[in-house]
mmCIF file as gemmi writes it, N, C-alpha and C atoms, coordinates in Angstrom:
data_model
loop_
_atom_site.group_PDB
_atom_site.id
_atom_site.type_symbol
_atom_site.label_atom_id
_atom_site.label_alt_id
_atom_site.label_comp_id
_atom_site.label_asym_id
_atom_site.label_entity_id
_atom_site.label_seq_id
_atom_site.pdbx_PDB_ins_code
_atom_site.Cartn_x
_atom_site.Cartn_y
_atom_site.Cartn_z
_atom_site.occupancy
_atom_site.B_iso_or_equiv
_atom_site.pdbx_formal_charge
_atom_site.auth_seq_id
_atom_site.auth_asym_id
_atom_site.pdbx_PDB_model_num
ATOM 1 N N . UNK Axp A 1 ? -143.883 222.2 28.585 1 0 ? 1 A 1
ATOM 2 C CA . UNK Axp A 1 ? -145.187 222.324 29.208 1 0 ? 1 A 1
ATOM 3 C C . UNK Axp A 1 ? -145.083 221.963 30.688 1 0 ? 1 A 1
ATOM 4 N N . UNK Axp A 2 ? -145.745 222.75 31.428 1 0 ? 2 A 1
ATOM 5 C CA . UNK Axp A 2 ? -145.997 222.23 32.797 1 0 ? 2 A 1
ATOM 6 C C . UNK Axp A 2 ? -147.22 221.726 32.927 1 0 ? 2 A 1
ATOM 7 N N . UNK Axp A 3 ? -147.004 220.592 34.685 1 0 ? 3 A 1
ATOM 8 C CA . UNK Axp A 3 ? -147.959 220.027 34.955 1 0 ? 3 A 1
ATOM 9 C C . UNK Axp A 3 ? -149.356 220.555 34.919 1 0 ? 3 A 1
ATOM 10 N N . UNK Axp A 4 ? -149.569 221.855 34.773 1 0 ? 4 A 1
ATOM 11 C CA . UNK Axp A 4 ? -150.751 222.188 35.474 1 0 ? 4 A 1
ATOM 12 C C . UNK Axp A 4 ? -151.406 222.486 33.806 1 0 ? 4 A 1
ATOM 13 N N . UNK Axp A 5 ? -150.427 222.942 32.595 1 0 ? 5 A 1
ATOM 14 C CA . UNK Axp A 5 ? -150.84 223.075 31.681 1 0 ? 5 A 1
ATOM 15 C C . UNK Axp A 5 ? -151.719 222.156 30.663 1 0 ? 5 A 1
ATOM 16 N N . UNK Axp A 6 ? -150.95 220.91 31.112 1 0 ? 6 A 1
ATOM 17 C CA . UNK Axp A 6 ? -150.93 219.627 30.575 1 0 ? 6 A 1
ATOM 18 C C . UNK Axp A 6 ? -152.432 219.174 30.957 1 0 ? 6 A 1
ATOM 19 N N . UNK Axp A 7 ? -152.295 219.741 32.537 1 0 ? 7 A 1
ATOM 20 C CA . UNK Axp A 7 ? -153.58 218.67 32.949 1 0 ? 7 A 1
ATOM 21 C C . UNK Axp A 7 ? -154.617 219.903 32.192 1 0 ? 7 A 1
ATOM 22 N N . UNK Axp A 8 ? -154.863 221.083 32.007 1 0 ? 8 A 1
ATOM 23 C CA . UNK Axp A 8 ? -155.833 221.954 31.88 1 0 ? 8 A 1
ATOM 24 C C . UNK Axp A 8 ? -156.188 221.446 30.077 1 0 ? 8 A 1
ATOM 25 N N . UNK Axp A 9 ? -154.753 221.136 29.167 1 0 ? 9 A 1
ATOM 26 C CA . UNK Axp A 9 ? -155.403 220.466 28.37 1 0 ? 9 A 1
ATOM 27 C C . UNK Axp A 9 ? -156.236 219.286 27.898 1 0 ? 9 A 1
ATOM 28 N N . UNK Axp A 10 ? -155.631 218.308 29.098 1 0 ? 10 A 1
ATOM 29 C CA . UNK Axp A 10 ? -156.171 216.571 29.645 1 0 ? 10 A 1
ATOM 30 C C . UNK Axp A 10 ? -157.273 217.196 29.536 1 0 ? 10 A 1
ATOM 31 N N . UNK Axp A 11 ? -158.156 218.192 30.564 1 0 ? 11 A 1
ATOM 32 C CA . UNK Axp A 11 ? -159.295 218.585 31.013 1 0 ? 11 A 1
ATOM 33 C C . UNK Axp A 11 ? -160.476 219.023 29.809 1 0 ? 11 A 1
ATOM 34 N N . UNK Axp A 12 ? -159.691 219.967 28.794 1 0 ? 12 A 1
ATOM 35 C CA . UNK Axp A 12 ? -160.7 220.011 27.831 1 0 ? 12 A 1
ATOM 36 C C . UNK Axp A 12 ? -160.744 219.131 26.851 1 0 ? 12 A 1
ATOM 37 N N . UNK Axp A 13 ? -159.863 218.051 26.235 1 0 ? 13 A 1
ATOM 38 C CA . UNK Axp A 13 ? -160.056 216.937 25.448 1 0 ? 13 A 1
ATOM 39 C C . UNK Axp A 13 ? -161.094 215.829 26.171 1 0 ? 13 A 1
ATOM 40 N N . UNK Axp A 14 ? -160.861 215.78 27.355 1 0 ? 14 A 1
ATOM 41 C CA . UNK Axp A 14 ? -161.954 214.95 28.158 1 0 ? 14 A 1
ATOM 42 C C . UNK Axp A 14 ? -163.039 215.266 27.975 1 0 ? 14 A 1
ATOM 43 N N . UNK Axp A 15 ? -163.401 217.124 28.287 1 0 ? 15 A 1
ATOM 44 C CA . UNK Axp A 15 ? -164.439 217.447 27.93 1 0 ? 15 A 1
ATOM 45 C C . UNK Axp A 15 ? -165.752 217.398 26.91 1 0 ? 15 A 1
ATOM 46 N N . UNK Axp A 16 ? -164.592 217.337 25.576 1 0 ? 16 A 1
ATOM 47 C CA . UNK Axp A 16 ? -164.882 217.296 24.207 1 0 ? 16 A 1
ATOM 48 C C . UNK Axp A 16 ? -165.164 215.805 23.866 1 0 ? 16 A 1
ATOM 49 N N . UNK Axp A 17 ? -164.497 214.679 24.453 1 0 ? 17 A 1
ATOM 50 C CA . UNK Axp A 17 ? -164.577 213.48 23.945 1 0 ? 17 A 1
ATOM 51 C C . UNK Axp A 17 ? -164.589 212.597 25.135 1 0 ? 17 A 1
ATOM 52 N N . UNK Axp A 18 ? -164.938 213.123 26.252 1 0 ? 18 A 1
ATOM 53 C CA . UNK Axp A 18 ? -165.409 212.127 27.401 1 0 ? 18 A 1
ATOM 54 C C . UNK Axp A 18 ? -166.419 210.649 27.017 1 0 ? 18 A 1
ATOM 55 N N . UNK Axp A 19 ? -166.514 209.755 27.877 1 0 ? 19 A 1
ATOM 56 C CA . UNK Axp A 19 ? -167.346 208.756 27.68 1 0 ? 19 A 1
ATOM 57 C C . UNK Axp A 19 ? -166.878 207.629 26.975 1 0 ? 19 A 1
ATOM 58 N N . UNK Axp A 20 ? -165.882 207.74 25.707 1 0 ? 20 A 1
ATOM 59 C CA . UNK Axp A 20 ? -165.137 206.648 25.162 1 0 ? 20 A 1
ATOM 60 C C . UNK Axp A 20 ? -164.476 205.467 26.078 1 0 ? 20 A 1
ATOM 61 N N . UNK Axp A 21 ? -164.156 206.465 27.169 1 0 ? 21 A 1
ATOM 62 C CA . UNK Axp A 21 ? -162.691 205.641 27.894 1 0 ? 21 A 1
ATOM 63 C C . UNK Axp A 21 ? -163.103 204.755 28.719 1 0 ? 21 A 1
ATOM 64 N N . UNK Axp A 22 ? -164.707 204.647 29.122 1 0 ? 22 A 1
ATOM 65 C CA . UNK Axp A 22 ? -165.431 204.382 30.211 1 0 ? 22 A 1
ATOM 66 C C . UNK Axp A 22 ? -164.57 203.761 31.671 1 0 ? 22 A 1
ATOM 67 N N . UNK Axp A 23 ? -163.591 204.137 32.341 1 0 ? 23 A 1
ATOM 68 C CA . UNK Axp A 23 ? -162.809 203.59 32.813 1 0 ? 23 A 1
ATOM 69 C C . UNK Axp A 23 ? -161.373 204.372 33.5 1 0 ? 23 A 1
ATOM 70 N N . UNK Axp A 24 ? -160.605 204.404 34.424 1 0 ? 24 A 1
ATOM 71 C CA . UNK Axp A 24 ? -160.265 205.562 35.226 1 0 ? 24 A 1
ATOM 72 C C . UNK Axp A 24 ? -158.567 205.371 34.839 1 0 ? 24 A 1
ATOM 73 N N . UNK Axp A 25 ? -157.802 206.109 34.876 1 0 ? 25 A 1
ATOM 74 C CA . UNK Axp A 25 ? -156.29 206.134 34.234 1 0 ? 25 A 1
ATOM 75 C C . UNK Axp A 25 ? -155.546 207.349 35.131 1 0 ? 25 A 1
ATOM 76 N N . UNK Axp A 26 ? -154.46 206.818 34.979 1 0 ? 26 A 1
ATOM 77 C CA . UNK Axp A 26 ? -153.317 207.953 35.892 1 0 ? 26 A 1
ATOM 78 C C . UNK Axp A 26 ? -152.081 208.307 34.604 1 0 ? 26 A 1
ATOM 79 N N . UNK Axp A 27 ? -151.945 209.357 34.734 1 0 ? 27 A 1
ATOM 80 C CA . UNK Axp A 27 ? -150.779 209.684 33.887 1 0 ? 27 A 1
ATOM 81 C C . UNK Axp A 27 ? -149.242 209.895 35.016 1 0 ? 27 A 1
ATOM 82 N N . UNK Axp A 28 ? -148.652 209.12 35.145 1 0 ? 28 A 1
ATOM 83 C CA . UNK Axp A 28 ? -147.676 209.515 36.253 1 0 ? 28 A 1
ATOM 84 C C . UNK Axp A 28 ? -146.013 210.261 35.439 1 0 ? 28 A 1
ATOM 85 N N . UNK Axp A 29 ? -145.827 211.56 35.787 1 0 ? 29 A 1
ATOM 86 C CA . UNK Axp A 29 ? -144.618 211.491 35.34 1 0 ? 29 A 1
ATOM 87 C C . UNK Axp A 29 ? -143.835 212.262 36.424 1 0 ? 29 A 1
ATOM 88 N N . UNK Axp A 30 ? -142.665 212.383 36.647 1 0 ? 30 A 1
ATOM 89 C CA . UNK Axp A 30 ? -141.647 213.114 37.508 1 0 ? 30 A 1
ATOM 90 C C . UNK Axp A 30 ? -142.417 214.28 38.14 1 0 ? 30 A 1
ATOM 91 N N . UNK Axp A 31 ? -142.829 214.731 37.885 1 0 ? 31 A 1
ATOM 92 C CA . UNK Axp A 31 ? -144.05 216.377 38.273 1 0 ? 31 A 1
ATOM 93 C C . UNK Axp A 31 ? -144.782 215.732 38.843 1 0 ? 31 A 1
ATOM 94 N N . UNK Axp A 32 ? -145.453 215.207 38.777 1 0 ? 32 A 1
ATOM 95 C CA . UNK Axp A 32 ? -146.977 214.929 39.267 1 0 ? 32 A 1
ATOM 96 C C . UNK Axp A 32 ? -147.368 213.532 38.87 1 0 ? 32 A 1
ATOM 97 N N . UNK Axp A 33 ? -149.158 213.808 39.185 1 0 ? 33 A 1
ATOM 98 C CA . UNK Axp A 33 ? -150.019 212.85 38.082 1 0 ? 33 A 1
ATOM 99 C C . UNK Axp A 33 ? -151.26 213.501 37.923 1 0 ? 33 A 1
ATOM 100 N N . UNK Axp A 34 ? -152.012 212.607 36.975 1 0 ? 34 A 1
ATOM 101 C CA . UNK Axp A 34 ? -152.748 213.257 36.144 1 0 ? 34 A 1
ATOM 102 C C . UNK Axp A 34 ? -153.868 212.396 36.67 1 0 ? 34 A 1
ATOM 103 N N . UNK Axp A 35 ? -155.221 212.529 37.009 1 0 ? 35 A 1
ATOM 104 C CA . UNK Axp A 35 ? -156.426 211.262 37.325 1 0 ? 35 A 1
ATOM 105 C C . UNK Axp A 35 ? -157.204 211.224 36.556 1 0 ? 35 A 1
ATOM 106 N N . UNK Axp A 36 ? -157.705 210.529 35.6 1 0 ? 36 A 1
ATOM 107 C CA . UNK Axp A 36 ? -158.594 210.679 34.545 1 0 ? 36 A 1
ATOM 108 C C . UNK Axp A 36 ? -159.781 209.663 35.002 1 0 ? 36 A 1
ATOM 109 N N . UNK Axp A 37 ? -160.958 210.222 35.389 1 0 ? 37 A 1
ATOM 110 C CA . UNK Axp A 37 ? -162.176 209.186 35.647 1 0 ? 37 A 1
ATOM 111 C C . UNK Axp A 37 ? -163.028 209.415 34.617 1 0 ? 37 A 1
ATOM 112 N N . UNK Axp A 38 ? -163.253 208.45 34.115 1 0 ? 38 A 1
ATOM 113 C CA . UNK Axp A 38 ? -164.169 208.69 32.448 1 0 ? 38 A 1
ATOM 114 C C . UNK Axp A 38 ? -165.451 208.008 32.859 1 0 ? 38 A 1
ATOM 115 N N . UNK Axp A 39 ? -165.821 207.28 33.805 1 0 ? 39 A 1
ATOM 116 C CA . UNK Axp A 39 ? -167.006 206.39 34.619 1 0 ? 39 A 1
ATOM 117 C C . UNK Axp A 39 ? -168.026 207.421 35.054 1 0 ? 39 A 1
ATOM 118 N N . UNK Axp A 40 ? -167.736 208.61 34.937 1 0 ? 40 A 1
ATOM 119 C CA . UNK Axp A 40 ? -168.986 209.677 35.549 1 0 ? 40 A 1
ATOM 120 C C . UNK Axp A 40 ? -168.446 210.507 34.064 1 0 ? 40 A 1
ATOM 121 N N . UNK Axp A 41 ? -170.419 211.245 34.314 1 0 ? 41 A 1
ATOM 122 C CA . UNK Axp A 41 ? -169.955 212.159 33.201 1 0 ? 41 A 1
ATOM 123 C C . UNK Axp A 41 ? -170.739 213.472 34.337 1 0 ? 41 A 1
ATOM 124 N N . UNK Axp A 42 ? -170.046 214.6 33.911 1 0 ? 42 A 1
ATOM 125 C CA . UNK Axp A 42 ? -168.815 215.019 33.178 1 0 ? 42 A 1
ATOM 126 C C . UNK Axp A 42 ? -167.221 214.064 33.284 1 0 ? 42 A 1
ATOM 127 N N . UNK Axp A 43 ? -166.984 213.829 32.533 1 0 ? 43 A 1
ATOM 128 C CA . UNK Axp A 43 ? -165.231 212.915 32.876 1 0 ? 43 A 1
ATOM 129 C C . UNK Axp A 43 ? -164.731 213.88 33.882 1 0 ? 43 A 1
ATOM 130 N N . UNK Axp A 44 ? -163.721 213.273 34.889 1 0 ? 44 A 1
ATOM 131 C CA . UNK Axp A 44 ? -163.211 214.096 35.885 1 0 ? 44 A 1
ATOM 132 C C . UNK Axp A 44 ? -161.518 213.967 35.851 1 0 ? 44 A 1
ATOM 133 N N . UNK Axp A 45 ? -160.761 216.065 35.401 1 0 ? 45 A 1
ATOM 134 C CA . UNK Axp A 45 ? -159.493 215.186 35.362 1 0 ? 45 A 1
ATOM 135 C C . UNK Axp A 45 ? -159.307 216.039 36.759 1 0 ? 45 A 1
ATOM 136 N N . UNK Axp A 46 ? -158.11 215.816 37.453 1 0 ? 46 A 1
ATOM 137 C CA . UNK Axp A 46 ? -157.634 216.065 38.69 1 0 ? 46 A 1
ATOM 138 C C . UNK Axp A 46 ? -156.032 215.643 39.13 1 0 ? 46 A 1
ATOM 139 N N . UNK Axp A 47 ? -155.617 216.145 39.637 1 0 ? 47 A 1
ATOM 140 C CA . UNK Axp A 47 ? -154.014 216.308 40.058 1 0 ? 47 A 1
ATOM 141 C C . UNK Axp A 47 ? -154.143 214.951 41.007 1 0 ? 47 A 1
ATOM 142 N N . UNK Axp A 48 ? -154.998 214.062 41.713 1 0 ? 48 A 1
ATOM 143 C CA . UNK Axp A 48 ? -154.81 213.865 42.649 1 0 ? 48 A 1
ATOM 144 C C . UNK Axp A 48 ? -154.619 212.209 42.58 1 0 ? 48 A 1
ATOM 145 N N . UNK Axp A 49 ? -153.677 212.088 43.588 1 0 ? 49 A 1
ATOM 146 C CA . UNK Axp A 49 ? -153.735 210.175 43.42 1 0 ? 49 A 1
ATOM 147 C C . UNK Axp A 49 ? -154.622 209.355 43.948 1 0 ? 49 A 1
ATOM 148 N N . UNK Axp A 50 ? -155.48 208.946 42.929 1 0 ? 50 A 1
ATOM 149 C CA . UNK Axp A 50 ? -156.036 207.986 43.244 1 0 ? 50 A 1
ATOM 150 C C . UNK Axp A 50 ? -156.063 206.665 42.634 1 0 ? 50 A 1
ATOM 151 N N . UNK Axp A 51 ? -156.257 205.348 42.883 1 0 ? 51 A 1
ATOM 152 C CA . UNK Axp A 51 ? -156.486 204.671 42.329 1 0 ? 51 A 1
ATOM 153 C C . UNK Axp A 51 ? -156.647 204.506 40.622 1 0 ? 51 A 1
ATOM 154 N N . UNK Axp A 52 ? -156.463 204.013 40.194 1 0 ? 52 A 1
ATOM 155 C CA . UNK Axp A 52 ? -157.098 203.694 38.314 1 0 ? 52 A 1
ATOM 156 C C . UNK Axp A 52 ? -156.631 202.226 38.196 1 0 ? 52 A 1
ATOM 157 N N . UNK Axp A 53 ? -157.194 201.725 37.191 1 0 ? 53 A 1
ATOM 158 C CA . UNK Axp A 53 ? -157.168 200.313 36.349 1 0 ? 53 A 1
ATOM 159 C C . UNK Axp A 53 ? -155.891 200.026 35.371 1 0 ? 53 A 1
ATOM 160 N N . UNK Axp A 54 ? -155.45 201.68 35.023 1 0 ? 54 A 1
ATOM 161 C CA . UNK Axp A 54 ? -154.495 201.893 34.128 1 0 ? 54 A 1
ATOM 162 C C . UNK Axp A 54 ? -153.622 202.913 34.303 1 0 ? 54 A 1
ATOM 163 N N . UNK Axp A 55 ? -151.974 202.57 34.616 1 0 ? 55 A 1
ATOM 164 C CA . UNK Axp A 55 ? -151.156 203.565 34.875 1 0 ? 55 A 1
ATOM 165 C C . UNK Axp A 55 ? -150.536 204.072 33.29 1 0 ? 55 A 1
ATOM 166 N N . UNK Axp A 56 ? -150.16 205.062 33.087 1 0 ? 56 A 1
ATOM 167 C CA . UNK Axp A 56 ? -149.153 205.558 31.87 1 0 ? 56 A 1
ATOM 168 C C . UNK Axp A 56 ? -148.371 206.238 32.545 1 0 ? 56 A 1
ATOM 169 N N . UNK Axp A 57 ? -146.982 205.786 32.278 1 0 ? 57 A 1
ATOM 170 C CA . UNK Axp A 57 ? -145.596 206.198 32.965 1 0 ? 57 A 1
ATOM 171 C C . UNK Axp A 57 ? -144.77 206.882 31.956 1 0 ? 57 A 1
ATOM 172 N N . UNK Axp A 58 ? -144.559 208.328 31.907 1 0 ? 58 A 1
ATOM 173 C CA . UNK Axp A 58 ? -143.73 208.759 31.123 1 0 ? 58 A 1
ATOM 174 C C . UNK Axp A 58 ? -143.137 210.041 31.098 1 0 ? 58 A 1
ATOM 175 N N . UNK Axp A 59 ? -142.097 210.603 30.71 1 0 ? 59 A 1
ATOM 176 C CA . UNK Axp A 59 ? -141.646 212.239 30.996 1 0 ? 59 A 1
ATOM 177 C C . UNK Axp A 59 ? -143.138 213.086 30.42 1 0 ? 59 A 1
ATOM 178 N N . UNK Axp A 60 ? -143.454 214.136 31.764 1 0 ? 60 A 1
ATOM 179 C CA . UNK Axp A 60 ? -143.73 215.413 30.954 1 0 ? 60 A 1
ATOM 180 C C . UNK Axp A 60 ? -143.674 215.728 29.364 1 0 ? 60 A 1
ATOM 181 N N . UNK Axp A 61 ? -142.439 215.857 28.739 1 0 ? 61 A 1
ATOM 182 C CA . UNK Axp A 61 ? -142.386 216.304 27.913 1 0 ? 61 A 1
ATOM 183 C C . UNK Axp A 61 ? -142.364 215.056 26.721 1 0 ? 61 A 1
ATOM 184 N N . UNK Axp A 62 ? -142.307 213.891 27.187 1 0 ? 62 A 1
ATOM 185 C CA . UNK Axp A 62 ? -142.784 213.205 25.987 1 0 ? 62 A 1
ATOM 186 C C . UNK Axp A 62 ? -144.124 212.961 25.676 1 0 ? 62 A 1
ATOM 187 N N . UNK Axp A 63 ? -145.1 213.299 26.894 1 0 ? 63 A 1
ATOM 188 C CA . UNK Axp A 63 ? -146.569 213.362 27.031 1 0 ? 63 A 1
ATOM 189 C C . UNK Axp A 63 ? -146.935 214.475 25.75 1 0 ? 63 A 1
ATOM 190 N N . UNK Axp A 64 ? -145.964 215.815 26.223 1 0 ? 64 A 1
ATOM 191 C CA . UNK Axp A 64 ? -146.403 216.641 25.275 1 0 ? 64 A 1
ATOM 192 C C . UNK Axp A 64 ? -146.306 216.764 23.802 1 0 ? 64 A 1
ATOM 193 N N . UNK Axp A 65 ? -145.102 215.657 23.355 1 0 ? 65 A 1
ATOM 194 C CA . UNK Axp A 65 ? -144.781 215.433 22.466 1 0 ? 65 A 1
ATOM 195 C C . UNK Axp A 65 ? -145.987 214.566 21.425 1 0 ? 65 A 1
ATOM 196 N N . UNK Axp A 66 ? -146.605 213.952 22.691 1 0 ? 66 A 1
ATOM 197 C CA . UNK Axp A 66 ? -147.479 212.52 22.082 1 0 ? 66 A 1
ATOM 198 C C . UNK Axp A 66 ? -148.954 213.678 22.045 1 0 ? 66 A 1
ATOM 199 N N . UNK Axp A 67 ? -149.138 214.448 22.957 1 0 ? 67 A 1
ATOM 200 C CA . UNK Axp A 67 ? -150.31 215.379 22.333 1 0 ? 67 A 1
ATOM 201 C C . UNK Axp A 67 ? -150.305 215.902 21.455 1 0 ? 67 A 1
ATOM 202 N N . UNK Axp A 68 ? -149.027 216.697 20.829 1 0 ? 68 A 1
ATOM 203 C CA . UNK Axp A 68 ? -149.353 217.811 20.007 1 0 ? 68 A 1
ATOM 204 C C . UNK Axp A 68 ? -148.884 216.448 18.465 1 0 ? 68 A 1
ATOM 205 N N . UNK Axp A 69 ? -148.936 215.298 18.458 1 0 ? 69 A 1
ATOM 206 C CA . UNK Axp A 69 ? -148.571 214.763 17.476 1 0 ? 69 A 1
ATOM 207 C C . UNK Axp A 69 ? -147.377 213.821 16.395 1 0 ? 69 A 1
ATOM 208 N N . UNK Axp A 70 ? -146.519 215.108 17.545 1 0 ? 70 A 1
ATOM 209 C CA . UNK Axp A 70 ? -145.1 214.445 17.421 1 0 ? 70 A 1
ATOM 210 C C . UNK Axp A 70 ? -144.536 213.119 17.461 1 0 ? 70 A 1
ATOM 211 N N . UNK Axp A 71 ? -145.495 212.315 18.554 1 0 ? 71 A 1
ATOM 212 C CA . UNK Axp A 71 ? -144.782 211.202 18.84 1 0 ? 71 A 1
ATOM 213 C C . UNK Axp A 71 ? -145.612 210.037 19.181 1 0 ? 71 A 1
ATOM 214 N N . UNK Axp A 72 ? -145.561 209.214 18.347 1 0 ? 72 A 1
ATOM 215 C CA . UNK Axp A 72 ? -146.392 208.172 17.826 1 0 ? 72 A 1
ATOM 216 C C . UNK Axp A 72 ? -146.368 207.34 19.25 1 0 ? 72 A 1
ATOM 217 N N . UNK Axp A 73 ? -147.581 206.841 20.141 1 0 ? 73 A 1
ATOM 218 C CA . UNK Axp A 73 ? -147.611 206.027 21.55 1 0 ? 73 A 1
ATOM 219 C C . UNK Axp A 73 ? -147.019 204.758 21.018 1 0 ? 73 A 1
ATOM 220 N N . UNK Axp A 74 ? -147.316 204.12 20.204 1 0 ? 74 A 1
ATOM 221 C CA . UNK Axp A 74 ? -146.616 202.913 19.952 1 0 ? 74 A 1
ATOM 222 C C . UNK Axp A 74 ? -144.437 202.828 19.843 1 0 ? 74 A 1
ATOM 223 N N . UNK Axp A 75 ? -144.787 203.831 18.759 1 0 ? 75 A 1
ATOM 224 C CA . UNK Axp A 75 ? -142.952 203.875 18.887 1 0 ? 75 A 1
ATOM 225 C C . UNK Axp A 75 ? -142.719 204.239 20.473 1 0 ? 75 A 1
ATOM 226 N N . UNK Axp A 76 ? -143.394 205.017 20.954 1 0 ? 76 A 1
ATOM 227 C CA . UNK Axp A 76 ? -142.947 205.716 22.239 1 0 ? 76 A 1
ATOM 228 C C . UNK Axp A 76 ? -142.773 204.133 23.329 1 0 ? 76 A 1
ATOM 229 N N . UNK Axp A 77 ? -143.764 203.372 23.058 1 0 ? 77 A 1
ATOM 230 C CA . UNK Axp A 77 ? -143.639 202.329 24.166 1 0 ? 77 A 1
ATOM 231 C C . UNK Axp A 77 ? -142.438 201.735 23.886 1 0 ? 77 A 1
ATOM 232 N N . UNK Axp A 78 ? -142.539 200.924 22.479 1 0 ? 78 A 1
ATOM 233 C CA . UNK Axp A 78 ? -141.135 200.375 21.928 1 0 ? 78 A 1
ATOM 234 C C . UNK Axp A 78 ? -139.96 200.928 22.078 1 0 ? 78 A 1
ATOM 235 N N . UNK Axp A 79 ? -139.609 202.262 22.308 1 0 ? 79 A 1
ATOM 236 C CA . UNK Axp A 79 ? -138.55 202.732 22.57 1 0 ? 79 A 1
ATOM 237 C C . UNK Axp A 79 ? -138.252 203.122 24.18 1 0 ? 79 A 1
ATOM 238 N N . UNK Axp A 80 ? -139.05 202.365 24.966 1 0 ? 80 A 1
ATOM 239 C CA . UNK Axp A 80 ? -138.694 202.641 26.056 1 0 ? 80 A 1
ATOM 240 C C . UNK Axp A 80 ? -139.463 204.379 26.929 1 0 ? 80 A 1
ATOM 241 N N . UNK Axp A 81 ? -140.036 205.197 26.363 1 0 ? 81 A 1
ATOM 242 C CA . UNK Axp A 81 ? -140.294 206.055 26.421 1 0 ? 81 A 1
ATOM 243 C C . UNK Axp A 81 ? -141.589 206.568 27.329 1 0 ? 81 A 1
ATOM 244 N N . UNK Axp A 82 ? -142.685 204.801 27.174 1 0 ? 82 A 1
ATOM 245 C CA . UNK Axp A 82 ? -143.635 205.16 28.014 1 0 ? 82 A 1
ATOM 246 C C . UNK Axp A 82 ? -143.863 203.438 28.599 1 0 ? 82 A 1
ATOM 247 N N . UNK Axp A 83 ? -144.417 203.734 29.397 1 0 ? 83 A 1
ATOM 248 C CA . UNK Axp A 83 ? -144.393 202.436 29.885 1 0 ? 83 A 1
ATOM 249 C C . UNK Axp A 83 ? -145.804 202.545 30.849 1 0 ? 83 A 1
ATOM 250 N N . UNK Axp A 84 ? -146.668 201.216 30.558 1 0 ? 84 A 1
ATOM 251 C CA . UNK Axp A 84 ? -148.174 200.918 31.106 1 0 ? 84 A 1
ATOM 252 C C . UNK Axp A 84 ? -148.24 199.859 31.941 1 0 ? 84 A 1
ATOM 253 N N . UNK Axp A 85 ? -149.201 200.57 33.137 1 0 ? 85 A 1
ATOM 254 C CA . UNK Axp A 85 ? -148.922 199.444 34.301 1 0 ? 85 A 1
ATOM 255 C C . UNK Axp A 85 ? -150.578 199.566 34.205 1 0 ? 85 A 1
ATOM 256 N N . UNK Axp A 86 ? -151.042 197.864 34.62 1 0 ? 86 A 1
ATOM 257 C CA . UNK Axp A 86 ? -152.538 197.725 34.418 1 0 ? 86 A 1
ATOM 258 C C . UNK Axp A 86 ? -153.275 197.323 33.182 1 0 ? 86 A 1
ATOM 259 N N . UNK Axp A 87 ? -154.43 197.358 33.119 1 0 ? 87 A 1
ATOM 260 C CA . UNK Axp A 87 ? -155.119 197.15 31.961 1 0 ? 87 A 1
ATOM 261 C C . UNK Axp A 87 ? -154.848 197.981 30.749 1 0 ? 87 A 1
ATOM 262 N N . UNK Axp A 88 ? -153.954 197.31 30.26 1 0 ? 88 A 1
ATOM 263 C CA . UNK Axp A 88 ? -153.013 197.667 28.592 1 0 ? 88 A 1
ATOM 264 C C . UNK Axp A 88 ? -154.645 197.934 27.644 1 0 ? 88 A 1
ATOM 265 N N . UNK Axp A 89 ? -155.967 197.373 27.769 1 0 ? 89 A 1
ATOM 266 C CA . UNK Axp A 89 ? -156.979 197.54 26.85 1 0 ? 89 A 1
ATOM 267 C C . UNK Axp A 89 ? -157.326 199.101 27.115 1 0 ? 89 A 1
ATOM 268 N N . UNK Axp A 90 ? -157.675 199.396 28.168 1 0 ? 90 A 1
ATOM 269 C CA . UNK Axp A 90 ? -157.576 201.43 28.127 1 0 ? 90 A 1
ATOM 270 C C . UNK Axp A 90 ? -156.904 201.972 27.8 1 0 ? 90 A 1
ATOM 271 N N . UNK Axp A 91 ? -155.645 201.641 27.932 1 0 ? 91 A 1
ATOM 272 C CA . UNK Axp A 91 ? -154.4 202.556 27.216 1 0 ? 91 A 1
ATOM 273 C C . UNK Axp A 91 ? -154.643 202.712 25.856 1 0 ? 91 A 1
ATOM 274 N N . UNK Axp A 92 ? -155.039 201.394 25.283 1 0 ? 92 A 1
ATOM 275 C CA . UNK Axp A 92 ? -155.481 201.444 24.104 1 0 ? 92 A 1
ATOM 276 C C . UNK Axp A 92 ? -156.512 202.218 23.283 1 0 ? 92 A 1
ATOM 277 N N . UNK Axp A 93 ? -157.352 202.561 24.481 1 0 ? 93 A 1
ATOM 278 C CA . UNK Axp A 93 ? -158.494 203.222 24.257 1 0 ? 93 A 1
ATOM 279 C C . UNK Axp A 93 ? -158.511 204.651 24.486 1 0 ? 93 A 1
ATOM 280 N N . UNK Axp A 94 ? -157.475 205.213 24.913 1 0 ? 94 A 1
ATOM 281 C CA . UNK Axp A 94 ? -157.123 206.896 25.314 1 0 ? 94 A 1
ATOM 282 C C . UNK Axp A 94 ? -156.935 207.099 24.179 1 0 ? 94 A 1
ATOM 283 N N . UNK Axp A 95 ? -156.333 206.597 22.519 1 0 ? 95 A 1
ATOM 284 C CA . UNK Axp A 95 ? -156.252 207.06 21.724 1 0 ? 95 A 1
ATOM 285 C C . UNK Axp A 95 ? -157.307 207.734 21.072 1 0 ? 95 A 1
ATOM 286 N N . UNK Axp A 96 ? -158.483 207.215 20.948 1 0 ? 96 A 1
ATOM 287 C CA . UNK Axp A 96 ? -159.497 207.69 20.659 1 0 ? 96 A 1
ATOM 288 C C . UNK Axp A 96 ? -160.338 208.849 21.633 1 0 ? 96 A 1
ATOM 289 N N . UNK Axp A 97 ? -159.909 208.888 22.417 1 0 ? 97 A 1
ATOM 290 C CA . UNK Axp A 97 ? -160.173 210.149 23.526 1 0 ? 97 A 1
ATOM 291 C C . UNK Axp A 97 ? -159.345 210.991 23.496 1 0 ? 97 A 1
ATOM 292 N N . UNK Axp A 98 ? -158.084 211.342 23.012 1 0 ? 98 A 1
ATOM 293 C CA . UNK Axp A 98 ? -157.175 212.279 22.532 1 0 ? 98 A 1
ATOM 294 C C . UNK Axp A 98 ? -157.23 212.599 20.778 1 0 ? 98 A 1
């Protein structure tokens, strides 16, 4: 998956389940990043860096792995795979927004 795909899916799961996250997140991986502001509605996703409370650090393709199901966020942290900078309680809370 590419960046732009990834974020266009970020964009409609936000859509569908915005408001949970109440609170702003970056997805950073080698490509890009991802801006997730869940504090306004409509939720706003966007390519662009800004600020958030909560970083998620991880390959592209293990992102995609962890969307389509494949790959459990918990094993993924434990194995080195993703790694959270900031308020660890949102990270927690994207599950339920995905």
């Amino acid at each position: 998956m590419t960046l732009s795909e990834v974020t266009e899916k970020v964009q409609k799961l936000a859509s569908n389940n915005g408001g949970k996250l109440g609170a702003t997140c970056n997805f950073q991986f080698d490509e890009g990043l991802i801006h997730l502001d869940d504090t306004v509605s409509p939720t706003v996703v966007s390519n662009d860096d800004t600020s958030a409370v909560c970083t998620v650090k991880m390959s592209l393709e293990n992102f995609g792995k962890m969307m389509q199901g494949d790959l459990n966020p918990m094993m993924a942290m434990m194995m080195g795979k993703l790694k959270i900078e900031g308020d660890k309680a949102v990270a927690m809370k994207l599950a339920s927004m995905f």
